[in-house]
PAZAPA-4460 file (N, C-alpha, C; in steps of 0.05 Angstrom, whole numbers, plus 32768, in hexadecimal, padded with zeros to 4 digits):
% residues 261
    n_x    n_y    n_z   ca_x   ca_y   ca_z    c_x    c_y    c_z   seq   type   mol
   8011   7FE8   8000   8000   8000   8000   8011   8019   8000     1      X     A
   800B   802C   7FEE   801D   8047   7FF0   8002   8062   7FF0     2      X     A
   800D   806F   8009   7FED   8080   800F   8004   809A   8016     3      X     A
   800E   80AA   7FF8   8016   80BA   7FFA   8009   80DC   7FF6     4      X     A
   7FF9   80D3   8008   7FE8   80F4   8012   7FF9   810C   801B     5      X     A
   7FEE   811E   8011   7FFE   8137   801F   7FEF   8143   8034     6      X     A
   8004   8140   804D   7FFB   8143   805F   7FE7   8162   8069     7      X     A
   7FD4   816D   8079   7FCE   817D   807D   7FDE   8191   8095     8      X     A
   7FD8   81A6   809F   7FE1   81B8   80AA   7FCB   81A8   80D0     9      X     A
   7FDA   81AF   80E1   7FCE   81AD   80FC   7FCD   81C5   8102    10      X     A
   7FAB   81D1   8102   7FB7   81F0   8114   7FBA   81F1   8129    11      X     A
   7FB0   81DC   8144   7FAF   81E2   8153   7FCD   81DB   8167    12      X     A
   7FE7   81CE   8155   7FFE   81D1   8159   8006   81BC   816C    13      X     A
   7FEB   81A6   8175   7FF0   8196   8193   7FFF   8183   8197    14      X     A
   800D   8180   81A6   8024   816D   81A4   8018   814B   819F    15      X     A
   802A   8145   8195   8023   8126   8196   8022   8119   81B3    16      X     A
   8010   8107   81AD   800C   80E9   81C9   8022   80DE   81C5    17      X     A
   802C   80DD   81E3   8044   80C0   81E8   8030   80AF   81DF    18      X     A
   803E   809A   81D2   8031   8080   81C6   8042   8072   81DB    19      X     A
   8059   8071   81D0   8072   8058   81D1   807E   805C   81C0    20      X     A
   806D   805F   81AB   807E   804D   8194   808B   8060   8184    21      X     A
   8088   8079   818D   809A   809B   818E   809F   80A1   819E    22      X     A
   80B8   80BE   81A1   80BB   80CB   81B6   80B4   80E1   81B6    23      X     A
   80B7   80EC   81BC   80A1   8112   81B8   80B2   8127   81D0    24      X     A
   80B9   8139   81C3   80C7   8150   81DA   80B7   815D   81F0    25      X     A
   80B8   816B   81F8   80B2   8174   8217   80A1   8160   8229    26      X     A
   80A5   8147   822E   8093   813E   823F   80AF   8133   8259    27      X     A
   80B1   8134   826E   80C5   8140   827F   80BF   8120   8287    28      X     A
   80B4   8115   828B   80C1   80F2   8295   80C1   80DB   8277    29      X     A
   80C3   80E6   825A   80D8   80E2   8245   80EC   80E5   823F    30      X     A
   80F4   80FB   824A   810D   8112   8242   8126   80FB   823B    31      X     A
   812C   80E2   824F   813F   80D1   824A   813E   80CE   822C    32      X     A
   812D   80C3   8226   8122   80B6   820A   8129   80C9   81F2    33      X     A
   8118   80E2   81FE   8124   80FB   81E0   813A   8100   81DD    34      X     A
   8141   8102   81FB   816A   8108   81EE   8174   80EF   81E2    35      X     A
   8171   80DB   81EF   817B   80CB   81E2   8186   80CD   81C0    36      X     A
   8168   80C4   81B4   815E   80D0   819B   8161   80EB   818D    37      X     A
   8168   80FF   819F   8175   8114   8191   8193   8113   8194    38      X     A
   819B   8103   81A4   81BB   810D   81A2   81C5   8104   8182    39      X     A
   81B5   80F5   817A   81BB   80ED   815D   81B6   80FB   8142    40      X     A
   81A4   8112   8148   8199   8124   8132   81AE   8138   813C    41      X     A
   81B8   8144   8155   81CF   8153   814F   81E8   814B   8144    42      X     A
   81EF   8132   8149   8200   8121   8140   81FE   8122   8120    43      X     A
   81E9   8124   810F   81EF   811B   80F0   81E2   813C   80E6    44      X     A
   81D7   814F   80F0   81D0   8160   80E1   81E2   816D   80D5    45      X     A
   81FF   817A   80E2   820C   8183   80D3   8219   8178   80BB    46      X     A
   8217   8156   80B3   8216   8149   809B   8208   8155   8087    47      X     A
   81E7   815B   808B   81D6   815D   807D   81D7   8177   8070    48      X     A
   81EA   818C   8079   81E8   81AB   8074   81EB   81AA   8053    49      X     A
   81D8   81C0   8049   81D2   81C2   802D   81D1   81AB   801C    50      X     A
   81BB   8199   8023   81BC   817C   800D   819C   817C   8019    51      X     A
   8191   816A   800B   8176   8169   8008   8177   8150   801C    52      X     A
   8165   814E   802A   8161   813B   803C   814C   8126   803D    53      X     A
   813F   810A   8041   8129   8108   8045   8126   80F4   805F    54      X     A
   811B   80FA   806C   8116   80F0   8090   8105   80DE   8088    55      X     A
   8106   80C3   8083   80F7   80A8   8084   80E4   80A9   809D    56      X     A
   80D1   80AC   80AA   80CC   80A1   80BE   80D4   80C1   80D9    57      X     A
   80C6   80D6   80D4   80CA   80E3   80E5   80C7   80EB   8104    58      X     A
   80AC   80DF   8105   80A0   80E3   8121   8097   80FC   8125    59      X     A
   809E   8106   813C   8096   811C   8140   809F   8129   812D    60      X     A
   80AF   812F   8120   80B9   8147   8112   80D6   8155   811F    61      X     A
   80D3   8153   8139   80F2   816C   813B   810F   8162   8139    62      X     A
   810A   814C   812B   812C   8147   811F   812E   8157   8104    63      X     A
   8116   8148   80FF   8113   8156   80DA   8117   8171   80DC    64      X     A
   8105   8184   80EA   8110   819E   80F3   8125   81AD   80F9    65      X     A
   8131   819C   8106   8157   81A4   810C   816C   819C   80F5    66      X     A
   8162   818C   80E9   8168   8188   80D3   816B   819B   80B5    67      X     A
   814D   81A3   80BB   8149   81B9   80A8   8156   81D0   80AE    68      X     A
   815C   81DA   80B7   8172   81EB   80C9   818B   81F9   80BD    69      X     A
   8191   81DA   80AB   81AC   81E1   809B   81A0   81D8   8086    70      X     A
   8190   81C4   8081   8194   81B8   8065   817F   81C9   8049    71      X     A
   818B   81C1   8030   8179   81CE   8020   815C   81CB   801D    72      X     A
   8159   81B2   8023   813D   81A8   8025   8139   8196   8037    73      X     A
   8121   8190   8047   8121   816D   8056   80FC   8169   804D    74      X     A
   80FE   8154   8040   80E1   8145   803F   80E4   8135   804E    75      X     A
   80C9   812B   8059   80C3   8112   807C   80AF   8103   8067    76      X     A
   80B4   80F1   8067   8095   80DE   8060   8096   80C5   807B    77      X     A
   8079   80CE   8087   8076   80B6   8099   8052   80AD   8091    78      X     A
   8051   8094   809D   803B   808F   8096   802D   808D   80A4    79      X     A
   8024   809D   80BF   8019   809F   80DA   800C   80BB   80CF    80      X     A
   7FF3   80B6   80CF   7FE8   80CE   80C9   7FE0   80E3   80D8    81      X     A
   7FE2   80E6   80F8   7FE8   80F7   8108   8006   8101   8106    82      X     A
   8016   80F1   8103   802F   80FB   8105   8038   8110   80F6    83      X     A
   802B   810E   80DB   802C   811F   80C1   8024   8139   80C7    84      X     A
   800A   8135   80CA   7FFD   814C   80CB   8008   8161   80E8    85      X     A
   8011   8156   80F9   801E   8164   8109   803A   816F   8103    86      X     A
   804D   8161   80F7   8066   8171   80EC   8055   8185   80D6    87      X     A
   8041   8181   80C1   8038   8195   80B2   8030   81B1   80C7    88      X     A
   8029   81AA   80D1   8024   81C4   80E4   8035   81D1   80F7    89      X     A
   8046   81BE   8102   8058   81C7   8113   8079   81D0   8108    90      X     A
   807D   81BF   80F5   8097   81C6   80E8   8097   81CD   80CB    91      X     A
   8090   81E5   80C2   808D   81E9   80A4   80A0   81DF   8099    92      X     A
   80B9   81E8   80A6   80D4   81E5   80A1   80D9   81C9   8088    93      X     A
   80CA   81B6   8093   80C9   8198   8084   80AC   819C   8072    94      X     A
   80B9   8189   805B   80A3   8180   8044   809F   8170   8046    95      X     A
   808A   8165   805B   8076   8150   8063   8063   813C   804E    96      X     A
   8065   8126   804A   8056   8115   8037   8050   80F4   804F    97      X     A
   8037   80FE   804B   8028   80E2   8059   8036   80C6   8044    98      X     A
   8044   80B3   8040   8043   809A   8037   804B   8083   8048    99      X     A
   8055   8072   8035   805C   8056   8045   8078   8054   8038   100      X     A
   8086   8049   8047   809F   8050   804E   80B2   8036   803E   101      X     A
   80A7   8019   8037   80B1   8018   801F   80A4   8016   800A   102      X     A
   809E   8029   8003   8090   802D   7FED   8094   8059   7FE8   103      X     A
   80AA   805C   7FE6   80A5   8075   7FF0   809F   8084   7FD5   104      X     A
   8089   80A5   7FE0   808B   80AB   7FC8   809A   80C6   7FC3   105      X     A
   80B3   80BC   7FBA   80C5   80CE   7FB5   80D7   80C6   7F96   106      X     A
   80E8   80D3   7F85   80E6   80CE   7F6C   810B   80BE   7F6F   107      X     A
   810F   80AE   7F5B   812B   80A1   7F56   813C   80BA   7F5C   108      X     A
   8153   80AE   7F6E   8165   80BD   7F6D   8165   80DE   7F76   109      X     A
   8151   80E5   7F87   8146   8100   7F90   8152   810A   7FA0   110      X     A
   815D   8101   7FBA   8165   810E   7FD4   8188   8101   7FD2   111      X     A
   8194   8111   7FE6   81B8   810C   7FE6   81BB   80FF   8005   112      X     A
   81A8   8100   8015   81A4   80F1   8031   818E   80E8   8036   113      X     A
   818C   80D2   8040   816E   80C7   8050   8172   80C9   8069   114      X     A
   8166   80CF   807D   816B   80CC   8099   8152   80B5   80A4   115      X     A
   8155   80A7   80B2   8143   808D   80C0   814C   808B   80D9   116      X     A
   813A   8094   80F0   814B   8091   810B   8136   8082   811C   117      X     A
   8139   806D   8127   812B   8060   8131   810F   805A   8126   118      X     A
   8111   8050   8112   80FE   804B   8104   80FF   8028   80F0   119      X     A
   8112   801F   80EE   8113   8007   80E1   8104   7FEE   80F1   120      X     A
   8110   7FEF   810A   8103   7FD7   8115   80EB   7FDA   8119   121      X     A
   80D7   7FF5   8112   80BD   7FEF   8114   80B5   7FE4   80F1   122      X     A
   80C0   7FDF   80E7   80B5   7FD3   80C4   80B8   7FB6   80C2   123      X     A
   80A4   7FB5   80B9   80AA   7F90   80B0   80B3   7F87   809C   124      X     A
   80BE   7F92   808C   80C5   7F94   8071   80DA   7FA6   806F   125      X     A
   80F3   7F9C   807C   810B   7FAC   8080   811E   7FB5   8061   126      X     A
   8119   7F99   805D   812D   7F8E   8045   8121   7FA8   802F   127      X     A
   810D   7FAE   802D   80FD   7FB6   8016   8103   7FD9   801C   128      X     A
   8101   7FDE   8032   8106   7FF5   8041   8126   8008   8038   129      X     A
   813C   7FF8   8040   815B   7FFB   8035   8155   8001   8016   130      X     A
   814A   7FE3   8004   814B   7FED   7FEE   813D   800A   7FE4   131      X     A
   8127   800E   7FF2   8121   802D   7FE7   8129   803F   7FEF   132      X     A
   8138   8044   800A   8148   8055   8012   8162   805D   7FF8   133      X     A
   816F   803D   7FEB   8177   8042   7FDF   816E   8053   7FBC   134      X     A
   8159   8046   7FBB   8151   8053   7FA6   8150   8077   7F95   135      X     A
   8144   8085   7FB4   813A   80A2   7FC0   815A   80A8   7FB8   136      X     A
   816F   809E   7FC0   8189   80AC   7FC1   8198   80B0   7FAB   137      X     A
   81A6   80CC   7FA7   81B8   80D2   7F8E   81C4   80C1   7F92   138      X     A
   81DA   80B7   7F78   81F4   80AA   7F7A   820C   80B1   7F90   139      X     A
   8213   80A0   7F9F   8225   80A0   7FB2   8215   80B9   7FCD   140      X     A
   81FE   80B4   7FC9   81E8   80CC   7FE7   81EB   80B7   7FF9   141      X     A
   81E7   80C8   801A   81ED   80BC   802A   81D0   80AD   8040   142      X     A
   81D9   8093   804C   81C5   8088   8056   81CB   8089   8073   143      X     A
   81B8   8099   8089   81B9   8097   80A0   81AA   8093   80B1   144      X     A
   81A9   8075   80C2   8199   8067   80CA   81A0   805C   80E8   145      X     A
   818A   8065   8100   8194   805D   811D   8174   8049   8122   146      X     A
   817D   803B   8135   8173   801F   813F   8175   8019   8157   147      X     A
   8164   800C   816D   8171   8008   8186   817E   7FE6   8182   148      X     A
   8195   7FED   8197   819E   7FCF   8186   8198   7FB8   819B   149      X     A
   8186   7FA1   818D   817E   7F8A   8196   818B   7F7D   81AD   150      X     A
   81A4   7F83   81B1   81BA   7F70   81C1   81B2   7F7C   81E0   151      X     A
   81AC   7F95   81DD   81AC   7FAA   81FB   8190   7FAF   8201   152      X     A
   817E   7FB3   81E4   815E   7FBE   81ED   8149   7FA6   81ED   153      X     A
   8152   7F94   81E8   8144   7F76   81F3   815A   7F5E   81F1   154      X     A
   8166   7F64   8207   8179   7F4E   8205   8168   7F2B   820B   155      X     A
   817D   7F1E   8201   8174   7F05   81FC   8155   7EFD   81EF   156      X     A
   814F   7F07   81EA   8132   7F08   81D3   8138   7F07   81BC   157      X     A
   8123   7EF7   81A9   811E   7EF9   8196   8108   7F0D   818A   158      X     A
   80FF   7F0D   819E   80E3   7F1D   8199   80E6   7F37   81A6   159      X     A
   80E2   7F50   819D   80E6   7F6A   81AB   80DD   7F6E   81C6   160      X     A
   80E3   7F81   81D2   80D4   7F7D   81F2   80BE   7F9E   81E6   161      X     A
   80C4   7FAE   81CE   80B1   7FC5   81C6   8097   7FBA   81C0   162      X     A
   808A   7FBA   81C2   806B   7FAB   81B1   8074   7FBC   8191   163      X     A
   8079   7FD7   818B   8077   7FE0   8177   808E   7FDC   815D   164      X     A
   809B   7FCD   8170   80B8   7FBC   815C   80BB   7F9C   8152   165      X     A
   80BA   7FA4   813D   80B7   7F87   8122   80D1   7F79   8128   166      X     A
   80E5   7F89   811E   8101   7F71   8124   811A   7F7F   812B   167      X     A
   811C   7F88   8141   813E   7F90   8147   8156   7F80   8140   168      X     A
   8171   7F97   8143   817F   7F8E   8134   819B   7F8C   813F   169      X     A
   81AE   7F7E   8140   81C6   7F85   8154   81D9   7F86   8134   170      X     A
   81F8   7F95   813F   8209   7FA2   812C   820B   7F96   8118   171      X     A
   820F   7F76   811A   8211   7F6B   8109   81FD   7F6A   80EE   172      X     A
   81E8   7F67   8108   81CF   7F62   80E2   81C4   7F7D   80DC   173      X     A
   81CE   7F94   80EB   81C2   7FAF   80E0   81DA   7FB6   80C5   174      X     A
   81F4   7FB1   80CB   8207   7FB2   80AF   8202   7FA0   8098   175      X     A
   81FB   7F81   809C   81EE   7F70   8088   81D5   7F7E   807E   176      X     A
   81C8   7F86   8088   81A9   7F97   8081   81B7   7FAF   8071   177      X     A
   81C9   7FB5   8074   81CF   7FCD   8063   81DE   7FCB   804F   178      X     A
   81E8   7FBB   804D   8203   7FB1   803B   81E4   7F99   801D   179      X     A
   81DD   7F93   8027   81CE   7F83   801C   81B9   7F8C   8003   180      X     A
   81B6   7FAC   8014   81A7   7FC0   8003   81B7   7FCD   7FF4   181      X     A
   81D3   7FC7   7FEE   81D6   7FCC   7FD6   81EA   7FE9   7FE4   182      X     A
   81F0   7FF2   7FFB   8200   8004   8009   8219   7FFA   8016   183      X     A
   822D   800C   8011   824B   8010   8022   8248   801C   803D   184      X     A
   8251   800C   804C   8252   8018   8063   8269   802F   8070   185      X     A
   8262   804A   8072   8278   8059   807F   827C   8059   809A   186      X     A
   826D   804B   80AA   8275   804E   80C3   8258   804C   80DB   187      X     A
   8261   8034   80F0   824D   8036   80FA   8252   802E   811F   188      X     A
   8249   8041   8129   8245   804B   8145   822F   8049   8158   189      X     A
   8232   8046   8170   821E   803D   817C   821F   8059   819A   190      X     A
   8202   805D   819F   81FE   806D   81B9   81FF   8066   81CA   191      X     A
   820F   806D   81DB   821D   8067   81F9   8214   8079   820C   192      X     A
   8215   8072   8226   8214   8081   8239   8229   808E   8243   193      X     A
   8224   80A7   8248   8241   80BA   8255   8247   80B4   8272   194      X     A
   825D   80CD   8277   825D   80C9   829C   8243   80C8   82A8   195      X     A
   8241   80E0   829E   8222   80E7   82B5   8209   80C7   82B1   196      X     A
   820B   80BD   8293   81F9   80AD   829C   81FD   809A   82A0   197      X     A
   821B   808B   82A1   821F   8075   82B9   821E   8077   82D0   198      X     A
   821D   8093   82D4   821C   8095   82F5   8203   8095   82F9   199      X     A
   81ED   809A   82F1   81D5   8094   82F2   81C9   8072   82EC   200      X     A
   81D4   8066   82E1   81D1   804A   82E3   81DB   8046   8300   201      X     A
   81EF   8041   8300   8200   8040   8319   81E3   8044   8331   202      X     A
   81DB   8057   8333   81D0   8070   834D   81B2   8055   834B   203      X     A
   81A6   8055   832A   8191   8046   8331   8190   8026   832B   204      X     A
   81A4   8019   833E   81A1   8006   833A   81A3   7FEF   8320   205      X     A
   81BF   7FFD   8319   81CD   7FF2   8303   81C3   7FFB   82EA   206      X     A
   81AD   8007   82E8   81A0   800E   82C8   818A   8021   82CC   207      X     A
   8192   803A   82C7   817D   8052   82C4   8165   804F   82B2   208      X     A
   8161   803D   8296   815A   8036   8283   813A   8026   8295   209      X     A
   814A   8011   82A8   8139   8005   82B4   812B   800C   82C5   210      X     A
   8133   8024   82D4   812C   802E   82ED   810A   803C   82DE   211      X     A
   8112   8048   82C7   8103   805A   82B9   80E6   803F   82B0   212      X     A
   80ED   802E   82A5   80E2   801C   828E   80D1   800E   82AB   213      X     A
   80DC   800C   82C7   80CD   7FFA   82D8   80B1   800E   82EB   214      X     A
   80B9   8026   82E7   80AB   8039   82EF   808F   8037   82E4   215      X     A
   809B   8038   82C4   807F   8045   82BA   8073   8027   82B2   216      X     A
   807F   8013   82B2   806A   7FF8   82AA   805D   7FF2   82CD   217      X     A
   8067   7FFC   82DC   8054   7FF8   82F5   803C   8013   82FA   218      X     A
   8043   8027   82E4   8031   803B   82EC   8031   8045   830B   219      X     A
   804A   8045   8310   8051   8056   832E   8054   8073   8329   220      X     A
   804D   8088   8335   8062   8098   8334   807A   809C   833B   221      X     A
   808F   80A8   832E   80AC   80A7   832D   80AD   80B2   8345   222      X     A
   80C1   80AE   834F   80D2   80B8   836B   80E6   80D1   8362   223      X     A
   80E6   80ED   8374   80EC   80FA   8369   8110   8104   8364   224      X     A
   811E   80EB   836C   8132   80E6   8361   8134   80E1   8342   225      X     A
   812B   80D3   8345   8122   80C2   831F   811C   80E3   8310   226      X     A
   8100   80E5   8315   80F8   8103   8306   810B   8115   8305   227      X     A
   811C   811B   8313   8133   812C   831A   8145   8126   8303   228      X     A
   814A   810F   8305   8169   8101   82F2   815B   80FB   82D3   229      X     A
   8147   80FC   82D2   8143   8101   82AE   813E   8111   82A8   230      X     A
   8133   8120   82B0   812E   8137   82AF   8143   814E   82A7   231      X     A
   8157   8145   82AD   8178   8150   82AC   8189   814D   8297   232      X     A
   8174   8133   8287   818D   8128   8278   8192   8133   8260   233      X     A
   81A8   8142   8254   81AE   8150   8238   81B5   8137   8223   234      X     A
   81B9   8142   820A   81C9   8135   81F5   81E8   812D   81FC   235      X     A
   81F0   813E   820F   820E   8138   821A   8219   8126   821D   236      X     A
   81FE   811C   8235   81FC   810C   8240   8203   80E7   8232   237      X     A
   81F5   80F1   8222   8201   80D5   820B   8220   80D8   81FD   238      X     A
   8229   80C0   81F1   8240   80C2   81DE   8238   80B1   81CC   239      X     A
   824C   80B3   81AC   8242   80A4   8197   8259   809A   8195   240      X     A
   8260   8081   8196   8280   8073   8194   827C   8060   8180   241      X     A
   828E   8050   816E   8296   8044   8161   82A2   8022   816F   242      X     A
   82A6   8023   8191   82A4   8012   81A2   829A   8009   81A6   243      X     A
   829C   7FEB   81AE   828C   7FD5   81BC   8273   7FD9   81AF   244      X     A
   8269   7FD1   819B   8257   7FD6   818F   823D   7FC6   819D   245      X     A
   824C   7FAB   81A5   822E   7FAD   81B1   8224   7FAA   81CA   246      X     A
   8239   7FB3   81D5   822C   7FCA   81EE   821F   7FDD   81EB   247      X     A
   8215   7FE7   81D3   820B   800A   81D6   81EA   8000   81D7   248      X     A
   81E4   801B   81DC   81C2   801A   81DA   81B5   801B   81BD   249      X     A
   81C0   802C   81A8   81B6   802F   8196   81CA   8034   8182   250      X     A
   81C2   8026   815E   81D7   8027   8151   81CD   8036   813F   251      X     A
   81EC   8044   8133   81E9   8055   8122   81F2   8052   8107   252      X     A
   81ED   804B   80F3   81FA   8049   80D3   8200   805B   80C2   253      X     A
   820B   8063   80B6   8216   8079   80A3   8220   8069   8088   254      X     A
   8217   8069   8073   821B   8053   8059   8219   806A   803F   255      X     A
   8223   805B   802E   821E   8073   8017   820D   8062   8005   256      X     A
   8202   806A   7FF3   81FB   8058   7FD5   8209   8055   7FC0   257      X     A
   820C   8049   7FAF   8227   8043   7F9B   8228   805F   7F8D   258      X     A
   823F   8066   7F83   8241   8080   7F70   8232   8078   7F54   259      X     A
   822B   8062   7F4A   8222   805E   7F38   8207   8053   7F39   260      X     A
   81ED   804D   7F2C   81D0   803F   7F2F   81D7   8024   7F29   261      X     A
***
């Protein structure tokens, strides 16, 4: 199915619902979660400066936004039709198109970067996904794609511990997945925790991640240590290393497409 509608305008500007299966800015017992996920859009935007962009899978919108910032253009196509219509309204900045994501509708060879950040393991149809990422891309344009990686965000599972995640991926089969589509890999890194947030694992009982994740599946309210310590947490706070790959929380890919079709 390809339901490439153009999205409408939201006047009334309202933020999106925590689902899960997004993260959304200002809600102050997420904040872990957004930085997380943004320390990676500061991380690749200055890549994107003056090249046309297109954000696979946006979500809320304010990556695509910071994005737009520097770049000549950024189109988002997601196929959540609240999601759309809310970057239409909230971020002009982006050229918003409601579709389905492999099936995109965007023309051969159009954009010089794709960006996809936490968005693969929700598709069931990965394989199909890479190849149109590749498609969308000039000769030798670049592919940038983050994931939580399988080994750390559901360890020992086969099966996700997200309800909203099809198939996670650990280093290994996220480079096979990309290499397979027909892409070179330039380099690929995983999100770590900094000082400050080992010392916060440390403080809660070996894993801040958990402290957070056991809170809200019991529907307690947080203790106002907890609320305190995410509440705090910056982009800093994270690092993007090239180490122990799979130790990290989340991986990051950087690949090109062949200089030639």
């Amino acid at each position: 199915m390809n339901d490439a509608t153009p999205a409408g305008p939201t006047p009334s500007g309202d933020p999106l619902p925590l689902t899960g299966e997004r993260t959304v800015p200002g809600i102050a017992e997420e904040n872990y979660w957004f930085r997380r996920h943004e320390v990676v859009y500061w991380d690749i935007a200055p890549r994107c400066a003056g090249l046309t962009v297109l954000e696979a899978g946006p979500g809320e919108g304010y990556g695509a936004a910071a994005i737009a910032e520097s770049a000549r253009r950024v189109i988002g196509v997601d196929y959540d039709v609240a999601a759309a219509e809310h970057i239409a309204g909230r971020y002009p900045t982006v050229d918003i198109t409601r579709g389905n994501l492999v099936d995109l509708p965007v023309a051969d060879a159009a954009v010089d970067v794709v960006v996809t950040l936490q968005v693969i393991e929700h598709l069931w149809d990965q394989d199909r996904f890479v190849r149109e990422c590749r498609r969308v891309l000039a000769p030798g344009g670049m592919l940038i794609m983050s994931t939580p990686n399988r080994i750390t965000f559901s360890p020992g599972r086969d099966t996700p511990l997200n309800p909203f995640h099809t198939r996670e991926l650990d280093p290994t089969e996220l480079t096979d997945l990309i290499v397979a589509g027909g892409f070179s890999v330039d380099s690929l890194t995983g999100v770590r925790h900094g000082p400050t947030l080992r010392e916060l694992d440390r403080r809660h009982g070996g894993s801040f991640v958990d402290a957070q994740i056991e809170r809200a599946l019991a529907g307690e309210p947080w203790p106002d240590e907890l609320t305190r310590d995410v509440a705090g947490i910056t982009v800093d706070d994270f690092e993007l290393t090239p180490d122990d790959l799979d130790a990290s929380l989340d991986l990051v890919i950087v690949a090109r497409a062949p200089l030639a079709p």
